[in-house]
C-alpha positions in Angstrom: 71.8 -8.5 265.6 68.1 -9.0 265.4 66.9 -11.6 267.9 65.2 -14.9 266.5 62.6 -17.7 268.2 65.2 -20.0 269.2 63.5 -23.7 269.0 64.8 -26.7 270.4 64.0 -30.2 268.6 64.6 -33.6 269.7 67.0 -35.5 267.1 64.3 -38.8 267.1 61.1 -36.2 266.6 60.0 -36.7 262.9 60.0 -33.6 262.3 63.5 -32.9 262.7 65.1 -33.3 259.8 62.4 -32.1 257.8 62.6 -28.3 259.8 66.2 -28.3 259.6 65.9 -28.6 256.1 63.3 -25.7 255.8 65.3 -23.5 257.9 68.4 -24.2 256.1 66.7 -23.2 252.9 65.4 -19.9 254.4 69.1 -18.9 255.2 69.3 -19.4 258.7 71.0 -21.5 261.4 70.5 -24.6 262.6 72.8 -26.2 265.6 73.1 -30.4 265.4 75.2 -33.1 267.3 78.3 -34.5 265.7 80.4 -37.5 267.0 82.3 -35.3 269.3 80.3 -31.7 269.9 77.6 -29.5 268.9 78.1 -28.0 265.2 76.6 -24.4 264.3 75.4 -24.7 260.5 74.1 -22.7 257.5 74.5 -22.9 254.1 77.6 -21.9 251.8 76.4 -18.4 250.7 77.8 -15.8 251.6 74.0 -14.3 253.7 74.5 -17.6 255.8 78.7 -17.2 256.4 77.6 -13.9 257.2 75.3 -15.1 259.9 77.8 -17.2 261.4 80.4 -15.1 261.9 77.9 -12.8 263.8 76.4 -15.6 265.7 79.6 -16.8 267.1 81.1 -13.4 267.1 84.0 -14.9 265.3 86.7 -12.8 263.4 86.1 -13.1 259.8 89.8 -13.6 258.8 89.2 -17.5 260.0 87.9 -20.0 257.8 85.0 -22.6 258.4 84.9 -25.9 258.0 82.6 -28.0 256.3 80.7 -31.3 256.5 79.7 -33.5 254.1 77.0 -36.4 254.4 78.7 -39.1 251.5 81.8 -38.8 249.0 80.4 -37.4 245.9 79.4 -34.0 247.8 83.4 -33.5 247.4 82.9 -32.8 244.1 81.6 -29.3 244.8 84.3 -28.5 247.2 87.5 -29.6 246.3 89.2 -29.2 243.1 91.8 -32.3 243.2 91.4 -35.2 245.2 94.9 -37.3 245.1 94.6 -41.0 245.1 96.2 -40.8 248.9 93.9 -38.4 249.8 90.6 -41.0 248.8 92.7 -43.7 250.7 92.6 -41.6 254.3 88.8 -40.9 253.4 87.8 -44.6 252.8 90.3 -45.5 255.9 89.1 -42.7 258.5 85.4 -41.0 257.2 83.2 -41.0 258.9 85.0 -40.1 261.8 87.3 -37.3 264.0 89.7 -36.3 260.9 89.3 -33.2 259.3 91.2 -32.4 255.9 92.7 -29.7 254.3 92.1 -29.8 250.7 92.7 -27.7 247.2 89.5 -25.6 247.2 87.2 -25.5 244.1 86.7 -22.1 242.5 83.6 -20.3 242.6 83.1 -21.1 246.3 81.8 -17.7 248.9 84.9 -15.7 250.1 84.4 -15.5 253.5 84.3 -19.6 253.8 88.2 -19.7 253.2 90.6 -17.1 252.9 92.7 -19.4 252.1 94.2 -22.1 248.9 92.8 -25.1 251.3 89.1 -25.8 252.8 89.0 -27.9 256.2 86.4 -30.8 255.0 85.2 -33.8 257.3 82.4 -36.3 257.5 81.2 -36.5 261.1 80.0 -40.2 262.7 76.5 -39.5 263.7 74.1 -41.3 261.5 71.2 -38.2 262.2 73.8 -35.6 260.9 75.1 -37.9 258.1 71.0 -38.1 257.2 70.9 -34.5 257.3 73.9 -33.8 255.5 73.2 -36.3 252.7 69.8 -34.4 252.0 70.9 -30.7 253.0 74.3 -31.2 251.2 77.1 -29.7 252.2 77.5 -27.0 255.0 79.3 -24.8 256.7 79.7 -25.7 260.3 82.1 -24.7 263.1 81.6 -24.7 267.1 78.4 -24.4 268.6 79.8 -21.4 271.0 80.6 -18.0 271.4 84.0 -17.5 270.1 86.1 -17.7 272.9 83.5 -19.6 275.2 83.4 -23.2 276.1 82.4 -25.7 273.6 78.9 -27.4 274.5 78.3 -30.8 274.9 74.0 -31.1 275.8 71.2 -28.5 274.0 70.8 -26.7 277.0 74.7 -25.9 277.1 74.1 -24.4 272.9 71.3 -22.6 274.5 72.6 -20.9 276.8 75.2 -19.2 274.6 73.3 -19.1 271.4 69.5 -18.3 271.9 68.4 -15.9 270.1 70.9 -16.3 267.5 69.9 -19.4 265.7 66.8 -20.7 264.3 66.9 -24.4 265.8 68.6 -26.4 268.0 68.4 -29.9 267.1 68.8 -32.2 270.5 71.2 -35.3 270.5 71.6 -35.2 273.9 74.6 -35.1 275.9 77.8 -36.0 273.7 81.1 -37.4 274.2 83.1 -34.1 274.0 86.7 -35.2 273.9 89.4 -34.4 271.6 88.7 -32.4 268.2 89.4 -33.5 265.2 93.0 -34.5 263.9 93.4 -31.7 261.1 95.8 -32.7 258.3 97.0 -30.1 255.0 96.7 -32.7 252.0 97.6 -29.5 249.5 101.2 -30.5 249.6 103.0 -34.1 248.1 103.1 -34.7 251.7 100.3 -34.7 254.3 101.2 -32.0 257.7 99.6 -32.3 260.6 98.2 -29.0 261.7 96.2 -30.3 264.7 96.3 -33.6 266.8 92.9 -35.0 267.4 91.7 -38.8 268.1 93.6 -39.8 264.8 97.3 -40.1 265.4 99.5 -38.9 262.5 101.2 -42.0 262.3 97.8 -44.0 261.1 98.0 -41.0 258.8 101.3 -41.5 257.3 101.4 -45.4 257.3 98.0 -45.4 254.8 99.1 -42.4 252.6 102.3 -44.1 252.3 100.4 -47.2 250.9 98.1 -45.5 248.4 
């Protein structure tokens, strides 16, 4: 792949967002911060995907996730929403749960394979910002497939330079577990990947929706 100017960006320099936007719209990638690890990001259409996948030289038989900045960005994404599946949203979002929902037609291939789209909101009020005036995007792991997942700017650097537009720099995060990943496709919700969330705070407030 073609090598790009790989520019790092403090998260509290003004012109942050305002780039990240611009790049976003020229169909290239961005990196950000995101309550637990750095996310790599571009648009859903299918150039950006592509761009992914070859970033993160990731098979493209995997799906990515996305993130959304508020509630009504869903709309887009998901084409049923069950009254227990808004309940875990208002209980959990923002925050470390990821969720497996029905996906909306119409949507690029290569972001799911799949029935189901993986959708979170992440708690970090500069990537909640962006997301709320990007929309929604595609964003998985700020690494080489296989490599370890970066926690500082330097760490997305040194795997990624030359294969991203702009690295915005939150500086050094928390790491930790990923994401609890839960299927809500089914009448029940099934756990597909413990995280920060246990499934038991799952259960107990889909069972009182």
């Amino acid at each position: 792949m073609s090598e790009l100017q790989t520019q790092i960006l403090p998260i509290d320099d003004p012109h942050a967002i305002p780039l990240a936007l611009a790049v976003l719209a020229a169909e290239k990638l961005i990196v950000f911060p995101t309550d637990t690890l750095y996310g790599l990001a571009g648009q859903i259409n299918e150039n950006s995907l592509q761009k992914i996948f070859a970033a993160k030289q990731r098979p493209e038989e995997k799906a990515i996730p996305v993130l959304v900045g508020s509630l009504d960005q869903l709309s887009g994404l998901a084409s049923l929403i069950k009254p227990e599946v808004l309940a875990l949203m208002h209980a959990f979002w923002p925050g470390p749960l990821t969720l497996v929902l029905p996906k909306k037609g119409g949507l690029p291939p290569s972001l799911s394979p799949y029935p189901g789209l993986a959708v979170r909101m992440p708690d970090h009020p500069f990537t909640l910002s962006l997301l709320q005036q990007s929309g929604p995007l595609a964003v998985t792991s700020a690494n080489i497939s296989g490599g370890p997942n970066p926690s500082t700017a330097e760490e997305v650097y040194a795997q990624l330079n030359g294969r991203v537009a702009l690295i915005l720099d939150g500086g050094k995060l928390p790491g930790g577990k990923a994401s609890t990943i839960v299927d809500c496709q089914s009448r029940e919700p099934l756990l597909l990947r413990e995280g920060p969330i246990p499934f038991e705070d799952i259960l107990n407030v889909w069972g009182k929706a």
